[in-house]
Every structure is written in structure tokens, then in C-alpha cells.
N, C-alpha and C positions, 0 to 999 in steps of 0.2 A: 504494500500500500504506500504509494507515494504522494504526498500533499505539498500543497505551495500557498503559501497565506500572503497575496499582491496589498499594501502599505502594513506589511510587521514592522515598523517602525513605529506606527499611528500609538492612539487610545485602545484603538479596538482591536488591531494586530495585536500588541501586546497581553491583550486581556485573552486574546484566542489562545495563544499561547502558553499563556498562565490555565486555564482552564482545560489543558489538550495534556498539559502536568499531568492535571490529577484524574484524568479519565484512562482509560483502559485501552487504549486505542495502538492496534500492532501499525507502528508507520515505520517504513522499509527506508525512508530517503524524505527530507524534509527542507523542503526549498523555501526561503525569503528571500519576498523580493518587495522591491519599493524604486521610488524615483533614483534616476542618477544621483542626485545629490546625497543620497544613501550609501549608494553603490559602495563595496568596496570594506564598509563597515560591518561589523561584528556585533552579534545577539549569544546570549547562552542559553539553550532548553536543552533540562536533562541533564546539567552539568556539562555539557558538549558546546563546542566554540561553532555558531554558522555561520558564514558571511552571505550579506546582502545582494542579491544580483540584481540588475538592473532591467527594469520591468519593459523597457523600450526594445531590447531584442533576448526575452527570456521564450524557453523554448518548451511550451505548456503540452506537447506533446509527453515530457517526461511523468506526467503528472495523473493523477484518477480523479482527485477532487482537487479545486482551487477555492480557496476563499478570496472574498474579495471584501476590502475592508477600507478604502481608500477614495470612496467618497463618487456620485454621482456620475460627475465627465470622466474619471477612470474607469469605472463599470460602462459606461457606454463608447469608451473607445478600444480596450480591450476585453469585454468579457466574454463573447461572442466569438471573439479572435480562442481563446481559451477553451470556451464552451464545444469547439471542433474536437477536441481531443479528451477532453473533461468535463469532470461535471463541477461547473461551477453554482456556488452559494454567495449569493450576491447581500451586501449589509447595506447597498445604498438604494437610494427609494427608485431609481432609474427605469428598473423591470416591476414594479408591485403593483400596479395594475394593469400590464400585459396581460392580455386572456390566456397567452401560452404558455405564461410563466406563473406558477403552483406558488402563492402566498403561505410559509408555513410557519407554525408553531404544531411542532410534533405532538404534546398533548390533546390540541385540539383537533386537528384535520390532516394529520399525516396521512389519511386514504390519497390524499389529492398529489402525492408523491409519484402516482401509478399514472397522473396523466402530464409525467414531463415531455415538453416537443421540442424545448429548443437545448437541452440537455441544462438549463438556467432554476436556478430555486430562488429564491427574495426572500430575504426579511424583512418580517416587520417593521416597522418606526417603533421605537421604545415603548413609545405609551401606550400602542395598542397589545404590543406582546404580553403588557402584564395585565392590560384589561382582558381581552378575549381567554386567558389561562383559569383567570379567578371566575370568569362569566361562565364558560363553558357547560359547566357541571349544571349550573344552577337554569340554564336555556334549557339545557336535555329534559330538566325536571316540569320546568314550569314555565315554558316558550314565553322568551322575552319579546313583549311589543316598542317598549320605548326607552333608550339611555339618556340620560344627561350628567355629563361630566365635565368637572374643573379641574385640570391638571396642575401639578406644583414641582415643576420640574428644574431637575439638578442643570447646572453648569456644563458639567461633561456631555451633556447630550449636545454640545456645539465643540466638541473638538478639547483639545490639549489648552489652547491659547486662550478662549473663555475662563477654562480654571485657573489660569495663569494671569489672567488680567482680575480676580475676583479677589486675589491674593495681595496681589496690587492695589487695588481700587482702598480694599479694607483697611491697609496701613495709611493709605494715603488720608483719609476719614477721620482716623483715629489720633494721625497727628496733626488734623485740622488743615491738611491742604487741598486742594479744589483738584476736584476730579472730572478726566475728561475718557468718557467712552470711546471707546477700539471697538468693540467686535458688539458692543451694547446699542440699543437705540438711548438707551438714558442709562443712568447712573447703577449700577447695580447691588453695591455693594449698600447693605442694611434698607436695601428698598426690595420690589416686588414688581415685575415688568409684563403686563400683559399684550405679550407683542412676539411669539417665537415665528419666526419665518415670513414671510411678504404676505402684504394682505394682498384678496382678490377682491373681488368686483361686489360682492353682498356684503362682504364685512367680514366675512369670517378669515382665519389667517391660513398658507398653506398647510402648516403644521395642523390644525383643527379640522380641517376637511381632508388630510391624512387618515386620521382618526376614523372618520366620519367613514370611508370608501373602502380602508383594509378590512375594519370590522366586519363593514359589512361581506367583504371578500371571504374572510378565513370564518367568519360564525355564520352567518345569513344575511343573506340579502333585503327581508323583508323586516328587519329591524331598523325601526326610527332612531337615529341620533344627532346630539346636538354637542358642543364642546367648546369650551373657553378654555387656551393655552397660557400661562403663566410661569415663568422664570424666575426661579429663588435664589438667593445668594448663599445656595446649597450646592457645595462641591459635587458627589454622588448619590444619587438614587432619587426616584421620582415616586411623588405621593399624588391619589388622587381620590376625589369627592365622587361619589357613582350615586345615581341614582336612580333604580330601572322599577320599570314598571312591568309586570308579567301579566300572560294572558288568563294563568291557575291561581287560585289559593295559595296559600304557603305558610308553614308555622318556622318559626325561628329557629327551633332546634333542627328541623330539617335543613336548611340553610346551611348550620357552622357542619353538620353532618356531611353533606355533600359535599363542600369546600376540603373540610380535613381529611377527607379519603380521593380527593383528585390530586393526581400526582404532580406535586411544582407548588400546591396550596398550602399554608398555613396559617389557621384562626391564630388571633392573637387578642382574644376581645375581654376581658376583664371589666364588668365598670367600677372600675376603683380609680385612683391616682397612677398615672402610668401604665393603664393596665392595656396598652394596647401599642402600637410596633410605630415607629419615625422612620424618617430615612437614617438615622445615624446606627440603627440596630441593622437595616435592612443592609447595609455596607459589607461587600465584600460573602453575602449569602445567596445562597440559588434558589432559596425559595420565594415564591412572591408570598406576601402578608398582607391577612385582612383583617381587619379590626373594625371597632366601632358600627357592629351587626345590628339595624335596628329597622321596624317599621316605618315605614309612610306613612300616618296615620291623613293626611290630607290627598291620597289617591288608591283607589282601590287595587289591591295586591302589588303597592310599591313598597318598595323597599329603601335602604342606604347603606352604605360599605364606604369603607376606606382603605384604601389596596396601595401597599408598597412594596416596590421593589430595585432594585440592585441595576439601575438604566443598561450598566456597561457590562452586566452580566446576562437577565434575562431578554433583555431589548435588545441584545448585540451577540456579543459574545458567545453565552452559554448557550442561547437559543439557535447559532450556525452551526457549534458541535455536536448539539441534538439530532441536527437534520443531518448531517454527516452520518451517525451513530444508525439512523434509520433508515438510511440508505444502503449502507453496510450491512445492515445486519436482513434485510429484504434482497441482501444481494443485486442491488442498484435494477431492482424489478424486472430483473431477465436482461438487461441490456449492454 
């Protein structure tokens, strides 16, 4: 089994990485690659020294799976190129709503594995990988008619430079000097910015109507959703306000029941002081966390949830070595 992970330099390279550690996974030959300006340099996995090869004449024939972790116009100038000889697992949003390319989070809809055409898979956007994971169980039960959610999301879902600038921003604040946004539309540091990614034409942002389109891709199509995105001046992991309305009945204990026995879920709902999961617990864990389990009492069979998790692990990372992991083990569906 030979793999190549195109920007193992990035956030996300490095987390596949880290996560490719602690899995099980027989890899025969293990290629990184990234920009020329990489080129050249050296990564350790495994206690082993690799050097970086340079993504502009790397030779993807050597390879079965490529991940691809380097962002939008890399994924659409080589992935295809890659995809002739591999199967490529794509993290940028490039291919996620391609009809020929299979939207996945393995818990949910790994069946849709079975109709790859252009040999391409997509991830998710962060925020929906850990919504549709904690939704999943609970649609099977008691078919969701409608979501609305507010996202609260980490720094790191815009790159290395974001957490780097929020680092920045917060010294600069705290010893009273005036701050001037890089990579922020305003200020971000001990503020709250509702504004991830370009608005469109309604108002909603693309980051929101991300949301709004995978969901419906990877759960059903006949599910209403609406979404407000929001940027915190939180380094890792993304929290989010859910609130869905079902078409059945539903008792509460069936809820935390279904959540804790779908696999990637854990309740964490206590009503006491703390009795429920942050992003600061959520760091550096594969599970998503849901907390704060309670009624709608103002719409019939709604509900509310609070689901955290780990951006750079279930949004990225951990969720392209799943699909890897289910491809292998399906024996890449006869093909």
C-alpha cells in the first residue's frame, strides 16, 4: 500500500499524519509532497526521516491513495491528474458537490463509496462533518424535517496563518496596541466575527450555504436548513447550537441513547456546572461531543444539542483516514 499526502506541510497534512501514527494502517512507501518551496525538506513519521517532493512533476502513478490537503486550486489542478492512477481523497471543497464525486463521512453514508466514477472522494467542510455524524442516528430514528444552526468556529479552520495572526492580535490587545486584521475582516482577537467566507447574493455566507448543500448531500436531500457562521478567537475545535425539528415523537432518553451507541458520538450532558464538553476538552479527541440534550418546548418534536468537535481532526483529518480505512478494507469495491 503506497500513499502520498499533496500539502504534508499544511495544518491538515500534518494532522493526517499525526492520525495515520496511531491507526493500523500497512503503508509499503509513503510519499510527501507539497509546493516547490517545500521541496527538498524533511518531515519525521514513525521515527523515519521523509523528504518532501515537489508536487509540480511528482509521479502519482507510484501511489493507490493520494490525499489531498492543500486547498481548493490545488485539488483542481492536480487531482484528476492523480485520480488516473489513484484514488484520490480530496479535503478541499473543489469536488463536494460534483454529482460524480461521493461526499463522505464513513459513519454516515459510506454505501455511496460503491458509486465512485471519477476514482475522487471529498470531504466535508468541518462543520458539517460533525453535524451530519451526531444527526445521523437521531434522522434514522425520527426523520429530520428542519435544522437551524449557529456555528462557533475555531481559527484553524482558515489555515496555519489565522492561528498565527490570533496569537498576534491577543498580545497586541493586551499590551494596549491597535490592531490591524491580515487574514480577519475585523478585529478578532476577544471579539466574535460573523462573516466566514464571501457573502452571496441572499445574504447568506459561502461557508453557510456549504453547510446548507453537503448536508443535504451526505444525510438527505429533503431536509430544510438554515445556518449562521461565526469565528471565535478559538485556536481549535468548532462548537455548534443545533436545533432540529423531526417528523416522530421523541423522549430524551432515547436521544442520549442513540447518540452514545453511534460510533464517533459522545453525550456529555450533565446539568450541573460544567457538566457538558467546550472546544478546549474537545482538542486533540476523535470523538464529536454532544451536550446540552434538551426539548423544544416552543415547536412540536424539536429538539437542541450542542455538538463539539476537534475541526482538524473530525472535519479534516481523521474523517480522510476513515475513508481511506473503508476503502481498504471493501477492497476499493472490486476496482
Amino acid at each position: 500500500m503506497n500513499i502520498a499526502i499533496v500539502g504534508a506541510t499544511g495544518n491538515v497534512g500534518r494532522k493526517i499524519l499525526e492520525v495515520l501514527e496511531k491507526k493500523d494502517l500497512s503503508i509499503d512507501n509513503l510519499y510527501l509532497v507539497a509546493s516547490s518551496n517545500s521541496a527538498g525538506k524533511k518531515i519525521i513519521f514513525n521515527n523515519k526521516e521523509y523528504e518532501i517532493y515537489n508536487l509540480e512533476n511528482f509521479d502519482f502513478s507510484k501511489v493507490k491513495i493520494t490525499f489531498f490537503a492543500a486547498g481548493g486550486k490545488i485539488s483542481e489542478k492536480f487531482a484528476e491528474k492523480a485520480a488516473k492512477s489513484s484514488f484520490v481523497i480530496d479535503n478541499s471543497s473543489h469536488y463536494r458537490m460534483d454529482p460524480d464525486v461521493p461526499l463522505i463521512v464513513p459513519q454516515v453514508n459510506s454505501d455511496s463509496l460503491k458509486n465512485i466514477k471519477k476514482n475522487i472522494i471529498a470531504n466535508p467542510n468541518c462543520s458539517t462533518a460533525q453535524l451530519v455524524i451526531a444527526l445521523k442516528p437521531l434522522h434514522d430514528l425520527f426523520i429530520i424535517k428542519r435544522i437551524v444552526v449557529s456555528t462557533y468556529q475555531s481559527v484553524s479552520g482558515g489555515g496555519k496563518a489565522p492561528m498565527d495572526e490570533l496569537i498576534e492580535q491577543t498580545k497586541l490587545v493586551l499590551e494596549g496596541k491597535k490592531v490591524k486584521s491580515k487574514n480577519f475582516t475585523q478585529q478578532i482577537a476577544f471579539n466574535a466575527i460573523p462573516h466566514i467566507d464571501v457573502f452571496s447574493e441572499g445574504g447568506y455566507t459561502k461557508e453557510e450555504l456549504k453547510m446548507t448543500n453537503e448536508t443535504k448531500k451526505i444525510l438527505d436531500n429533503k431536509i430544510d436548513l438554515t445556518a449562521t457562521c461565526v469565528r471565535l478567537p478559538i485556536s481549535v475545535s468548532h462548537s455548534e447550537s443545533v436545533n432540529v425539528q423531526f417528523e416522530k415523537p421523541f423522549l430524551i432518553e432515547q436521544i442520549k441513547e442513540a447518540l452514545d451507541n453511534f460510533e464517533g458520538c459522545q453525550v456529555v450532558d450533565q446539568r450541573v456546572d460544567g457538566g457538558y464538553s467546550t472546544p478546549l476538552e474537545a482538542e486533540g479527541r476523535d470523538e464529536t461531543f454532544i451536550s446540552r440534550i434538551r426539548e423544544d418546548n416552543t415547536v412540536k418534536n424539536g429538539l437542541n444539542l450542542w455538538i463539539v468537535s476537534d475541526n482538524l481532526l473530525r472535519g479534516a483529518a481523521l474523517n480522510a483516514v476513515e475513508i481511506a480505512e473503508a476503502l481498504i478494507k471493501n477492497k476499493f469495491y472490486g476496482k
